[in-house]
C-alpha positions as CSV (number, residue, x, y, z in Angstrom):
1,X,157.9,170.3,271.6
2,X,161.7,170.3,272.0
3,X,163.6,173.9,270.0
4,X,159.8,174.9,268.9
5,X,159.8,176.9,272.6
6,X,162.7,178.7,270.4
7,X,160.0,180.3,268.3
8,X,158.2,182.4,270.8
9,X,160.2,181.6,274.1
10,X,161.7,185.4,273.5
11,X,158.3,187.1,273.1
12,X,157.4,187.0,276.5
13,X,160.8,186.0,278.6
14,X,163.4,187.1,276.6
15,X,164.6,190.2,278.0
16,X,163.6,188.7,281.8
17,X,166.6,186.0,280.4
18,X,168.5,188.4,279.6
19,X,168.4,189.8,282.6
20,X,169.0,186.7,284.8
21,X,171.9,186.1,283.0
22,X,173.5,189.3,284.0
23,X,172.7,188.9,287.3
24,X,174.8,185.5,287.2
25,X,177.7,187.1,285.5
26,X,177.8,189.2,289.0
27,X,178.7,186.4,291.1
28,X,182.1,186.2,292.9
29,X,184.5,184.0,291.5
30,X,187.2,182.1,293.0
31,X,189.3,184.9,292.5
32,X,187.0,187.2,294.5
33,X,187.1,184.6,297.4
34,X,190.7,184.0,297.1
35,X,190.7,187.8,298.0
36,X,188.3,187.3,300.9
37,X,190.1,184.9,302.4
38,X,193.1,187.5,303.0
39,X,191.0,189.8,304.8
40,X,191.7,190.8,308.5
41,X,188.6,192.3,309.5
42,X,184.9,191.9,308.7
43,X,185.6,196.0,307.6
44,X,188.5,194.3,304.7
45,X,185.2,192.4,304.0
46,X,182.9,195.1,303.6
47,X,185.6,196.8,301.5
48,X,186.4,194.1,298.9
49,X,182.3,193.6,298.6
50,X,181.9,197.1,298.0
51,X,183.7,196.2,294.5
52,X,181.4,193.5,293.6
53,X,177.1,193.6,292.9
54,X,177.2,194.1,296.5
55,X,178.4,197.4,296.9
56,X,175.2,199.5,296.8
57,X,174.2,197.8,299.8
58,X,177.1,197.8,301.9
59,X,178.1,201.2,300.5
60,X,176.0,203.1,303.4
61,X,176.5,200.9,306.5
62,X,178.2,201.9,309.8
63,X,180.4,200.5,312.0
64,X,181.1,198.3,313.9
65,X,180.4,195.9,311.2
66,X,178.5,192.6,312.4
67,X,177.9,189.0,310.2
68,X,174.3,189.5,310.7
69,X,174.4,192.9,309.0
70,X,176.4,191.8,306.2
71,X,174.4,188.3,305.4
72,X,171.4,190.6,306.0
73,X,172.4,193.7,302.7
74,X,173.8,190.6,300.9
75,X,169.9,188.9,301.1
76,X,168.3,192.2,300.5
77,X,170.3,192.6,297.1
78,X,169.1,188.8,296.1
79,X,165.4,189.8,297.3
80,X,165.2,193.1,295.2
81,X,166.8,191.3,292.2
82,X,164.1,189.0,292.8
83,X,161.0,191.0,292.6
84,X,161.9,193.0,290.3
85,X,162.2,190.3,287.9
86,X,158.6,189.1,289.3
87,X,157.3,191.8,288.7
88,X,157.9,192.4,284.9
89,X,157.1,188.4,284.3
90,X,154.1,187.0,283.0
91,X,152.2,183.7,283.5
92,X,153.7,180.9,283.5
93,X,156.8,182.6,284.6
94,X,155.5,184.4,286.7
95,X,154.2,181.3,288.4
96,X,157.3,179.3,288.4
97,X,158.9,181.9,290.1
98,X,156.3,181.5,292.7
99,X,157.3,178.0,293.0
100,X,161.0,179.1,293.5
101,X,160.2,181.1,296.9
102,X,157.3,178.7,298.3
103,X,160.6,176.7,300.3
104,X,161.3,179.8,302.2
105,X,157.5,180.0,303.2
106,X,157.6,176.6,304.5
107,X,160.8,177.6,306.4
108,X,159.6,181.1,307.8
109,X,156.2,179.0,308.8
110,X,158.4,176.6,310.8
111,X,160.7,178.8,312.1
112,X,157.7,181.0,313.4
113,X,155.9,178.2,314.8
114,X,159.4,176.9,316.6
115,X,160.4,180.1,318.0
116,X,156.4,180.4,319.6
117,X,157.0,177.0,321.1
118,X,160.1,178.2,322.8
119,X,158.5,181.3,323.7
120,X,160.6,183.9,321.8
121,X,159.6,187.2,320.5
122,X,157.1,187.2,317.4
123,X,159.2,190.3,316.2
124,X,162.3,188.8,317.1
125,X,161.2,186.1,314.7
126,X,160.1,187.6,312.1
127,X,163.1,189.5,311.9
128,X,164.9,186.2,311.3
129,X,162.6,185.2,308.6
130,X,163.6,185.2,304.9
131,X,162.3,188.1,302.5
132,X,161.5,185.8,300.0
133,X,159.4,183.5,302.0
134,X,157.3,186.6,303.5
135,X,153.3,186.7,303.2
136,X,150.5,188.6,305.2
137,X,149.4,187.1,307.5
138,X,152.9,185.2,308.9
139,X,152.3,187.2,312.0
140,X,149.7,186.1,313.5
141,X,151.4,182.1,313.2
142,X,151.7,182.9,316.8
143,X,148.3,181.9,317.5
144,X,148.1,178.3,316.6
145,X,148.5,175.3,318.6
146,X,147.5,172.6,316.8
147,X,147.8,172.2,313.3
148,X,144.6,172.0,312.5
149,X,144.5,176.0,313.7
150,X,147.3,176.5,311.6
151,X,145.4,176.2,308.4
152,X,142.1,177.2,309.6
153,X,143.5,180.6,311.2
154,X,146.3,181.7,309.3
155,X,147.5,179.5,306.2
156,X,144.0,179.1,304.1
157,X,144.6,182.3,302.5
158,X,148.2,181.8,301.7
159,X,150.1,179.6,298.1
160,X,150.5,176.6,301.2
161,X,147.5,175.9,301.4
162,X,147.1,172.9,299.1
163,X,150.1,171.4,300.7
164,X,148.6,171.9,304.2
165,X,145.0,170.8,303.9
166,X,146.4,167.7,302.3
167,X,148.2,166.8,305.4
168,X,146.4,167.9,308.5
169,X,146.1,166.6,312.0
170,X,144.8,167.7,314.5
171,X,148.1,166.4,317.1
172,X,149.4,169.5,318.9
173,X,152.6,171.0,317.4
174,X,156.1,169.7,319.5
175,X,159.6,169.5,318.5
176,X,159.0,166.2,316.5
177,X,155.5,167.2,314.5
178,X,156.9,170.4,313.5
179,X,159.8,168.7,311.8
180,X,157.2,165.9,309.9
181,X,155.0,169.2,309.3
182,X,158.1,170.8,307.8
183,X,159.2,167.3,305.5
184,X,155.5,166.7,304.8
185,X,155.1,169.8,303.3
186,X,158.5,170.0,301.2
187,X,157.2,166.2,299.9
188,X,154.3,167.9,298.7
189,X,155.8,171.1,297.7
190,X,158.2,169.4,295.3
191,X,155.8,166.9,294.2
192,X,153.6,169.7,293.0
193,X,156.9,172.5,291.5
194,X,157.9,169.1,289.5
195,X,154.5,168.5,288.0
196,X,154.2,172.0,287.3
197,X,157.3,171.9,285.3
198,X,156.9,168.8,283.2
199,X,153.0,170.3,282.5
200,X,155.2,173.4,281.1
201,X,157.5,170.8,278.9
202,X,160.3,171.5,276.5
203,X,163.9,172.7,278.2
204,X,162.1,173.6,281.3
205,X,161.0,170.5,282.4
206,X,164.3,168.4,281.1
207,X,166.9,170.8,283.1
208,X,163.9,171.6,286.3
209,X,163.4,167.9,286.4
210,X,167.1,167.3,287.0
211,X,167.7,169.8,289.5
212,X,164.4,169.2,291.6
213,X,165.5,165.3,291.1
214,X,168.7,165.9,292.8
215,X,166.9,168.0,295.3
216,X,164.0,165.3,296.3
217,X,167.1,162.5,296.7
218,X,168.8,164.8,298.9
219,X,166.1,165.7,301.0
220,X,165.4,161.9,301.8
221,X,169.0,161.2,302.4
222,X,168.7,164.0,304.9
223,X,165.3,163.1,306.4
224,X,167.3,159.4,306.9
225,X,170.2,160.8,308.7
226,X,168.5,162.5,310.6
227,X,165.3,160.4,312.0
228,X,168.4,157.3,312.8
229,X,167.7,156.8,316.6
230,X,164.2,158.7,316.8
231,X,161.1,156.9,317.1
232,X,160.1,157.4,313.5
233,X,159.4,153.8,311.5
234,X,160.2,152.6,308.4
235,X,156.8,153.4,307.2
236,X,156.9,157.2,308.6
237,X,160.0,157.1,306.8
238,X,158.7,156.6,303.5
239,X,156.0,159.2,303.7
240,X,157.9,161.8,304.2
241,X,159.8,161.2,300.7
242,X,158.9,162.7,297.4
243,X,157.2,160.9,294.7
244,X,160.4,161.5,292.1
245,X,163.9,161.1,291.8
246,X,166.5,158.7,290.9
247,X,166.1,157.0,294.6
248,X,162.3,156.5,293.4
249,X,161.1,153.7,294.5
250,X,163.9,151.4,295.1
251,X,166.4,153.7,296.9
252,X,163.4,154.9,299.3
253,X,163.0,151.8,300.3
254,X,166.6,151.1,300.8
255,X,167.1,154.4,303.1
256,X,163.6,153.3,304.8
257,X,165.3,150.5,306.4
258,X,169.0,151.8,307.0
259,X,170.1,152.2,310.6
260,X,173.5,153.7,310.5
261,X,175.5,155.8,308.1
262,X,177.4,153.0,306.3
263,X,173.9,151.8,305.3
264,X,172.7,154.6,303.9
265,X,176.1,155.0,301.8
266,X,175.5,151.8,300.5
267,X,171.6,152.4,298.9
268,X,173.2,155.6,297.6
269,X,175.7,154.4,295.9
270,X,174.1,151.8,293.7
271,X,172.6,155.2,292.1
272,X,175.5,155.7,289.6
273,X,175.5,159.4,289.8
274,X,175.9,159.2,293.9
275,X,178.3,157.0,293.5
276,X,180.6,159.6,291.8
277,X,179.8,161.8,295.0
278,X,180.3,159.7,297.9
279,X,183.5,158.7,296.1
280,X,185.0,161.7,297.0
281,X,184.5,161.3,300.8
282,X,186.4,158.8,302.4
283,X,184.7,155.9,305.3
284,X,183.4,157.8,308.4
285,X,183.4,161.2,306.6
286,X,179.5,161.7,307.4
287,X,181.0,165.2,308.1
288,X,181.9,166.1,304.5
289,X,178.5,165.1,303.1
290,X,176.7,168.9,303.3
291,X,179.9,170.3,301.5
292,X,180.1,167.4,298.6
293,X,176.1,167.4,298.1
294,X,176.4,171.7,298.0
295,X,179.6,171.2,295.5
296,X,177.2,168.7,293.2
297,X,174.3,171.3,293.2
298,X,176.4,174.4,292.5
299,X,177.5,172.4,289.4
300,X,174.3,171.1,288.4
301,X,173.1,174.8,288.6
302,X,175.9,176.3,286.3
303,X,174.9,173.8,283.6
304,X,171.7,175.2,283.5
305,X,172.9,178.3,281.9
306,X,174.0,176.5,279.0
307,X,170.9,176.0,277.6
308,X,168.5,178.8,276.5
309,X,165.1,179.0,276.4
310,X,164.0,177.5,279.9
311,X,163.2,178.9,283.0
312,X,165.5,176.8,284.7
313,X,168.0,179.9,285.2
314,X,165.8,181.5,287.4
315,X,166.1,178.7,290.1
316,X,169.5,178.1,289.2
317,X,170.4,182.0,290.3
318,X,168.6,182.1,293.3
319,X,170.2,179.0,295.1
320,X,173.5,180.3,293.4
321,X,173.3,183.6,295.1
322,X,172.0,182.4,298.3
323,X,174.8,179.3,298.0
324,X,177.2,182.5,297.6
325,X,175.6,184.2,300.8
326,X,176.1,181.1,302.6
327,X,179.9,181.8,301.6
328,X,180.4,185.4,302.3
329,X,178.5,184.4,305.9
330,X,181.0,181.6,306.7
331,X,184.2,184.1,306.0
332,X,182.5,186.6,308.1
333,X,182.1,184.1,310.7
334,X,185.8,182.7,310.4
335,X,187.4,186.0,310.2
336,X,185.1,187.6,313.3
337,X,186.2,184.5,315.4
338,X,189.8,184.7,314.5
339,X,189.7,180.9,312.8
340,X,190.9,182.0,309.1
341,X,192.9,178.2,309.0
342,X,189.6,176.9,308.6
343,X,188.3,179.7,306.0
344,X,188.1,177.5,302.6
345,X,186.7,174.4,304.7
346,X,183.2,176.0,304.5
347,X,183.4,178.0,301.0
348,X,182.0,176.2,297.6
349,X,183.2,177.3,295.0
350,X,181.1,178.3,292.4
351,X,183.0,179.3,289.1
């Protein structure tokens, strides 16, 4: 089926392309950051953004000026881009962009479920909750103890399901399940957007299955990192990785077993294209890693857009503008806490 999706791709998702692509051609370049890392104040800030896609929603905001409030109009210009684009799509567009926002779901249903185990504010919460990952019934998360209440009460009405019923037990939800619940999920999440896109073929599923490839390898180099020194086995290890990518099955079962970071550099590296990446870091530099791996996906996701004819661009423009967000919120951060030396350690560049 390879160039026949040519044929009819622009009947239906055409002018939605169309309109992605403009939406990319808004985001700041190194120029614009170059700029941002001059300013004095988080109000210099405000003012240089109010030149940029952002300005309609910083336009009306009143001082004092706080991180929060900026990261917060920056999100809301990504979320009304968003559905508006949803809501002139049709199937299977329409569904893959579903796909796109089901990660922030898993991560409002964690963070709601985390922030009741602590005892915080259910408001307070959902206030911190993303706009794409919103559904009904989040609220009432509040009320479940176990996971097994999780799905019955609240989530067997929502897209998670499948992912949920697939994987429950009935332990009571601590520090440690929630973070399995949270990986489980994301295996089966991915497992699922990946078979979705190869079922749709053509572009989409060549450039999707690189991207979500990249993204199932990192997530198990995380998941490794961070379970070193916990009580989760080699076999509780493996579980929790996805099904795909250029780890699988050899590399999982390398990570499975490493026990410090040098190890884990070592499986990654016989994967040629990790190789390239961890390169660039030097011995001991476990630090660096979240930067490098960001840097890799940022370029992965600029690729996209040189091929038509996919949906691929509309996951590449999300993680690019919330990549971008991620930057504007670590030069707020820098410039509110006097610490500009330190401003272009955090930013990625992305064009």
């Amino acid at each position: 089926m390879y160039g026949l999706e040519a044929l009819w791709f622009n009947v239906k998702d055409g002018y939605l392309e169309a309109v992605v692509r403009g939406h990319k051609s808004g985001l700041l370049t190194s120029s614009d950051y170059n700029n941002l890392c001059q300013c004095e104040s988080l109000e210099d800030i405000k003012l240089h953004l109010q030149s940029t896609d952002y300005g309609p929603y910083l336009a009306n905001v009143a001082s004092p000026l706080h991180t929060t409030t900026i990261v917060e109009q920056c999100t809301e210009k990504l979320t009304e881009d968003w559905a508006r684009m949803r809501c002139n799509a049709d199937d299977p567009l329409a569904t893959f962009m579903d796909y796109c926002t089901y990660g922030h779901m898993i991560d409002n249903v964690v963070l709601i479920v985390t922030g009741t185990l602590h005892e915080r504010d259910v408001q307070e919460l959902l206030d911190k909750c993303h706009p794409l990952g919103m559904f009904d019934s989040i609220s009432t998360l509040a009320v479940a103890s176990n996971m097994r209440e999780l799905y019955r009460l609240v989530l067997v009405d929502t897209p998670l399901a499948p992912y949920f019923s697939s994987n429950l037990t009935s332990e009571d939800l601590d520090e440690m399940n929630i973070e399995i619940l949270r990986n489980t999920l994301y295996k089966a999440y991915l497992d699922d957007f990946a078979a979705f896109c190869n079922k749709l073929g053509g572009a989409t599923a060549e450039v999707m299955g690189d991207l979500l490839a990249f993204e199932a390898d990192r997530r198990a180099l995380n998941i490794t990192m961070n379970s070193i020194g916990t009580e989760l086995t080699r076999d509780d290890r493996r579980k929790l990785y996805s099904n795909f990518g250029l780890l699988h099955p050899h590399g999982h079962s390398e990570l499975a077993g490493a026990e410090d970071f040098d190890q884990i550099r070592s499986a990654m590296e016989k994967c040629p294209p990790y190789q390239a990446i961890f390169n660039k870091m030097g011995y001991g530099e476990s630090q660096m890693l979240d930067k490098v791996l960001y840097e890799e996906e940022v370029r992965r996701e600029v690729f996209t857009f040189e091929q038509q004819f996919h949906y691929g661009v509309f996951f590449a423009y999300m993680r690019l503008r919330e990549q971008e967000i991620r930057n504007i919120m670590w030069v707020s951060e820098c410039v509110a806490q006097d610490q500009k030396a330190r401003i272009t350690d955090g930013i990625v560049y992305i064009f």
